[in-house]
C-alpha positions in Angstrom: -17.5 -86.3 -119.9 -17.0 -88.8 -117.1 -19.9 -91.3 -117.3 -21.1 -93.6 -114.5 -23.0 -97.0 -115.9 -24.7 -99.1 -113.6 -26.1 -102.4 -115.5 -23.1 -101.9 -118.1 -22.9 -105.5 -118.3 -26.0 -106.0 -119.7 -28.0 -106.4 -122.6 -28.5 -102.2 -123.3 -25.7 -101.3 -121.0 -22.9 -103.2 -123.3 -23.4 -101.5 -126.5 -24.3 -98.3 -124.6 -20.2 -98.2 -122.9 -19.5 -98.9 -126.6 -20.8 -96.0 -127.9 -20.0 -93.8 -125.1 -16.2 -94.5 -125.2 -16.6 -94.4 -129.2 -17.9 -90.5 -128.2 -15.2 -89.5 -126.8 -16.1 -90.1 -122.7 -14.6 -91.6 -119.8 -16.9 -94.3 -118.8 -16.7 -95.8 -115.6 -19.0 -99.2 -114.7 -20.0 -100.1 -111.5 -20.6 -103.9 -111.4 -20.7 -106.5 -108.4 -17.9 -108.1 -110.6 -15.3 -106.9 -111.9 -13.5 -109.9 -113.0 -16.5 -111.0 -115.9 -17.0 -107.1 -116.2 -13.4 -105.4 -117.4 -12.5 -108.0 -120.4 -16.5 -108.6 -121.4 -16.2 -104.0 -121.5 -12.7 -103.9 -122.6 -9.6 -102.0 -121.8 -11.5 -98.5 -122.6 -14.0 -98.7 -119.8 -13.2 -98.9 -116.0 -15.1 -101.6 -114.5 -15.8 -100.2 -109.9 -17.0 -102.9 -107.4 -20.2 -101.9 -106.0 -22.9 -103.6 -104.3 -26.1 -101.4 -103.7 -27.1 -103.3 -100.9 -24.1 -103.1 -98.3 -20.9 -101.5 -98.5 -20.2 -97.6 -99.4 -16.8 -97.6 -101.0 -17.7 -97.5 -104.7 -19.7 -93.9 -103.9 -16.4 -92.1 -104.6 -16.7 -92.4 -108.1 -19.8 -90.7 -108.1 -18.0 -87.6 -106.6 -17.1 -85.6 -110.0 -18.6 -87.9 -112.4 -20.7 -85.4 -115.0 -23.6 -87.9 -115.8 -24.8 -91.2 -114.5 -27.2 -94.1 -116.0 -28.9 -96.1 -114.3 -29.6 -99.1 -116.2 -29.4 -101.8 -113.1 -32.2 -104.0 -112.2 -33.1 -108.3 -112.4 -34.5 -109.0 -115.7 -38.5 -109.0 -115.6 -39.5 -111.5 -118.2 -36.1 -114.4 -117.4 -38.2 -116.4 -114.9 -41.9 -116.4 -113.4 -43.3 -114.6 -110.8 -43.1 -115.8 -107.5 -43.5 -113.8 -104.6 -39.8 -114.2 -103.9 -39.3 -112.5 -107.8 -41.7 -110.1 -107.4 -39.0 -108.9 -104.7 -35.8 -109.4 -106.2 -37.4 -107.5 -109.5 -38.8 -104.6 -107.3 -35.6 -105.0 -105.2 -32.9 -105.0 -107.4 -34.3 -101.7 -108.8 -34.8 -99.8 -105.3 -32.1 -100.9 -103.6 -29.8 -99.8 -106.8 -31.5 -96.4 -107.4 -31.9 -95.3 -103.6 -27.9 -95.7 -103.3 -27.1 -94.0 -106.0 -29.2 -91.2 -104.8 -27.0 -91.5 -101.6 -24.1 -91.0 -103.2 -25.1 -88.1 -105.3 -26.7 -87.0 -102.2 -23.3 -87.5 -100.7 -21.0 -86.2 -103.3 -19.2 -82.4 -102.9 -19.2 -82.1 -106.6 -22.5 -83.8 -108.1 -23.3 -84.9 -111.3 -25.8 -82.4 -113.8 -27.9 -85.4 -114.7 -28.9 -88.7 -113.9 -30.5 -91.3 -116.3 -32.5 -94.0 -114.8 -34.0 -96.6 -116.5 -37.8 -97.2 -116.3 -40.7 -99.2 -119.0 -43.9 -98.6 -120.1 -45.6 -101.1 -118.1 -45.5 -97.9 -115.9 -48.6 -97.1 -117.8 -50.4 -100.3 -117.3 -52.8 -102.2 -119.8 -54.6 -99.6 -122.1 -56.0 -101.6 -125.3 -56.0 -99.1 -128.1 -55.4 -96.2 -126.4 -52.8 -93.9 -127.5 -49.9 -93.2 -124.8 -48.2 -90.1 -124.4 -46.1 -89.3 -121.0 -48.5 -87.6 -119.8 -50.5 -90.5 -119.1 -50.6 -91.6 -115.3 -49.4 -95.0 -113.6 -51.4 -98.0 -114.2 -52.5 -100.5 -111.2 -50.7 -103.8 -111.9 -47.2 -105.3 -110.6 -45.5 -103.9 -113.1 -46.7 -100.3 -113.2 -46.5 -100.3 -109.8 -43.0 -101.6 -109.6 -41.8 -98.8 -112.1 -43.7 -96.2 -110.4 -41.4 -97.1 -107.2 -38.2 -96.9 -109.1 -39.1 -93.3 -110.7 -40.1 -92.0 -107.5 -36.8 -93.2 -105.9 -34.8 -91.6 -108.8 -36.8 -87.8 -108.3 -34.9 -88.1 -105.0 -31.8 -86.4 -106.9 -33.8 -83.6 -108.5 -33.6 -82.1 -105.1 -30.2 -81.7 -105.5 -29.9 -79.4 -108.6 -29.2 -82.9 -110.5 -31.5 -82.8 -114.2 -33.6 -86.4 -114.0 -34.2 -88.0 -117.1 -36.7 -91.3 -117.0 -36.4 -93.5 -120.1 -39.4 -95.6 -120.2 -38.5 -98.0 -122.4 -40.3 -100.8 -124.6 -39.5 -104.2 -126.0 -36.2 -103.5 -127.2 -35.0 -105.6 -130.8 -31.6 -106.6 -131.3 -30.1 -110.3 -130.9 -29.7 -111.1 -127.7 -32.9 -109.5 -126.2 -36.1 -110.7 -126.0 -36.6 -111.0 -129.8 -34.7 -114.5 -129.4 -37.3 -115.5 -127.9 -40.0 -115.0 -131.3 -36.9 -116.5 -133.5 -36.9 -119.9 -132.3 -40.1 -120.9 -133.5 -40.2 -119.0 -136.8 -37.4 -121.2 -137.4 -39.0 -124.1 -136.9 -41.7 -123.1 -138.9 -44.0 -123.1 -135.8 -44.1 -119.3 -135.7 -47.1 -117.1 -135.2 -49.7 -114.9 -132.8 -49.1 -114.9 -129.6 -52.4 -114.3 -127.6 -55.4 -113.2 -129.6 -52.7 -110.7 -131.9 -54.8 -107.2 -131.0 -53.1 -106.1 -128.0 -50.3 -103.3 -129.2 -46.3 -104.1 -129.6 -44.3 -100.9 -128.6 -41.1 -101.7 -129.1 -38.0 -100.1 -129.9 -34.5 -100.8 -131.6 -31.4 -101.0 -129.2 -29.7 -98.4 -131.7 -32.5 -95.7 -131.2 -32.3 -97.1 -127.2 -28.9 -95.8 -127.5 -29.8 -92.9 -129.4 -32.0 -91.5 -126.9 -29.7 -92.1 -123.8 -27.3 -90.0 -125.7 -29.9 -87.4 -126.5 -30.7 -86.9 -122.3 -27.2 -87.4 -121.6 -26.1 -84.3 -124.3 -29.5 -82.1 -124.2 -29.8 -80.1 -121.0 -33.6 -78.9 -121.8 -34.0 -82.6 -122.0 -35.2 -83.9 -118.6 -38.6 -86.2 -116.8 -40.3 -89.1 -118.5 -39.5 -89.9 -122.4 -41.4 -92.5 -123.8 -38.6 -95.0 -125.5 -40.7 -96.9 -127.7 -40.0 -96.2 -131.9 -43.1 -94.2 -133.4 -45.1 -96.7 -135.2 -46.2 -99.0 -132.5 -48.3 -102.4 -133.8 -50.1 -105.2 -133.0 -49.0 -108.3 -132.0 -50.4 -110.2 -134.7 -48.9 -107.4 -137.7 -45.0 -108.0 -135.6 -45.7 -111.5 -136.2 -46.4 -111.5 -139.8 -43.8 -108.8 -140.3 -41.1 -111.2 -139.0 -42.3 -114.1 -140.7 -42.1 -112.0 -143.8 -38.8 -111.1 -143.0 -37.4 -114.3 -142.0 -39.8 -115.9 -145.5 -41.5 -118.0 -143.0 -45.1 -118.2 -142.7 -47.0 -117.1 -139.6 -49.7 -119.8 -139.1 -49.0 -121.5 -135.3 -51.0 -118.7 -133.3 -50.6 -119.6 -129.0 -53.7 -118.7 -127.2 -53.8 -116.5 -124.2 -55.1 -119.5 -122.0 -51.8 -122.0 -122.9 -49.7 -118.6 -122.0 -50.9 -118.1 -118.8 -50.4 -122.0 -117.7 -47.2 -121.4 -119.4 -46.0 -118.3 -117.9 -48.2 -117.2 -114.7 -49.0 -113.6 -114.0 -45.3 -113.1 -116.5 -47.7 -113.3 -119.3 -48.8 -110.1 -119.1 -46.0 -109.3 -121.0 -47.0 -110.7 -124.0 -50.7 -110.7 -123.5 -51.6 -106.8 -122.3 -49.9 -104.2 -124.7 -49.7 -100.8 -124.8 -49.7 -98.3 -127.7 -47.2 -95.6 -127.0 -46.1 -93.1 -128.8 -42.3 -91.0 -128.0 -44.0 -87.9 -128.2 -41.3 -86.1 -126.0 -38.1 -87.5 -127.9 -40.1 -86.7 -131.2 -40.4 -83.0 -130.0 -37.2 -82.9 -128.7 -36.0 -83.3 -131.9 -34.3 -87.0 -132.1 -34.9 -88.7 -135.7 -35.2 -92.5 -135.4 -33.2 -94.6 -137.4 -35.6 -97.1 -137.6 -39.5 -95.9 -137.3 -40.9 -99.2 -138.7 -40.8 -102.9 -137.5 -39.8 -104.6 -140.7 -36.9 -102.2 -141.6 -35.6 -102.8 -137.5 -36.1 -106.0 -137.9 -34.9 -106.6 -141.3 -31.4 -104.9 -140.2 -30.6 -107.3 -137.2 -31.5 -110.2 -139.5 -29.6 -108.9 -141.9 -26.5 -107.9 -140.2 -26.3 -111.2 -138.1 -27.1 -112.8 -141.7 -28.9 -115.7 -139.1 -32.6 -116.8 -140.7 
């Protein structure tokens, strides 16, 4: 199958080319540099200059391609929000997503399905709630943000194109945001963040993976799927679990108030959770690899052999 990848270069989109060219597809990235891009992806992956914003050159690869995945956007949680990163977050996601839709829009033999890349802070803060995909859009920045980028991505259902929305959670490997809990636990300074209640949905990148493969393979596969492993939990119980994982104790806790001086409005991220479930990918059929914090966890630990 001939694959596009837009935000191959990046954290997800890396090991998802790896595993796409380990299946047996031609994989083609579209990056606005191709110089960092082909030996970072290697010689199995073509590497397209694109640039969502202006020019029109790159949609040619689109024409004939079988699937594309849209994985492109800033990173939400790399520096606070201003108003001018409110923009470039919200930005980098339209502007991306709408011109892709152009060129599907465009193309005389069209892809069957597009995957685009979403999050549950579409949902929005919901204490102990349990999440399904059913659930509507929340009210906030970020739920509002992802709510913009889905609705540019239905654009292509009107073109006979199957739409897949991964709504992804924290996603664990090194590399990702769990660097950012490992530090401290290191220092023996680990612990809570906030008051420890508010839910952890996360997700490990293999089972990330996993279900980009399961959309990309499975045609009755298609809207919103919750990526986020089964067995959500709270703050407080991930930050135990890792202590216990790393054998250090969890006994610093950081309250909510020196998190939002810290961080700004970005502290939502940490401080309002959301308990969601995967119940589409679970009826779909996928089997996680890892269902439970402390065996994900205890695997990238483990493999990078790094405590």
């Amino acid at each position: 199958m001939r694959v596009i990848v837009t935000g191959g270069t990046g954290f997800i989109g890396r090991a998802l080319c790896a595993e796409l060219v380990k299946a047996g597809h031609a994989v083609i990235v579209l990056t606005r540099d191709v110089e960092m891009a082909g030996p970072l992806l290697g010689d199995h992956v073509e590497t397209v200059e694109w640039n969502a914003d202006f020019g029109r050159a790159w949609m040619s690869s689109v024409d004939g391609a079988e699937a594309v995945i849209n994985l492109a956007g800033e990173s939400i949680g790399e520096k606070r929000w201003t108003s001018a990163r409110k923009q470039q977050i919200i930005g980098s996601r339209l502007n991306a997503t709408k011109a892709l839709a152009e060129a599907i829009a465009k193309a005389k033999r069209k892809p069957s399905v597009m995957i685009n890349a979403s999050a549950i802070g579409y949902y929005g803060p919901h204490g102990d709630e349990i999440i399904t995909e059913n659930d509507p859009a929340g009210n906030d920045f970020l739920a509002q943000t992802t709510k913009q980028w889905e609705d540019a991505a239905k654009k292509v259902e009107a073109h006979g194109v199957r739409l897949v929305i991964l709504r992804n959670g924290l996603v664990l490997e090194r590399g990702g945001v769990l660097e950012k809990f490992l530090t401290p636990f290191r220092l023996f300074a680990g612990g809570t963040l906030g008051s420890g209640k508010q839910w952890f949905s996360w997700i490990h990148r293999d089972d990330m993976i996993g279900l980009i493969l399961l959309a990309l393979e499975n045609k009755n596969v298609k809207g919103a799927i919750n990526a986020t492993a089964p067995e959500p939990v709270t703050m407080k119980d991930f930050c135990k679990t890792l202590g216990k994982v790393m054998g250090r104790p969890s006994w610093t806790p950081v309250p909510s108030f020196v998190l939002k001086l810290a961080l700004g409005e970005m502290s939502t991220l940490v401080l309002d959770g959301q308990r969601v479930i995967p119940a589409v990918a679970e009826k779909a059929g996928y089997k996680f690899k890892y269902r439970k914090a402390e065996d994900a966890l205890a695997a990238i630990l483990r493999k990078n052999s790094d405590r």
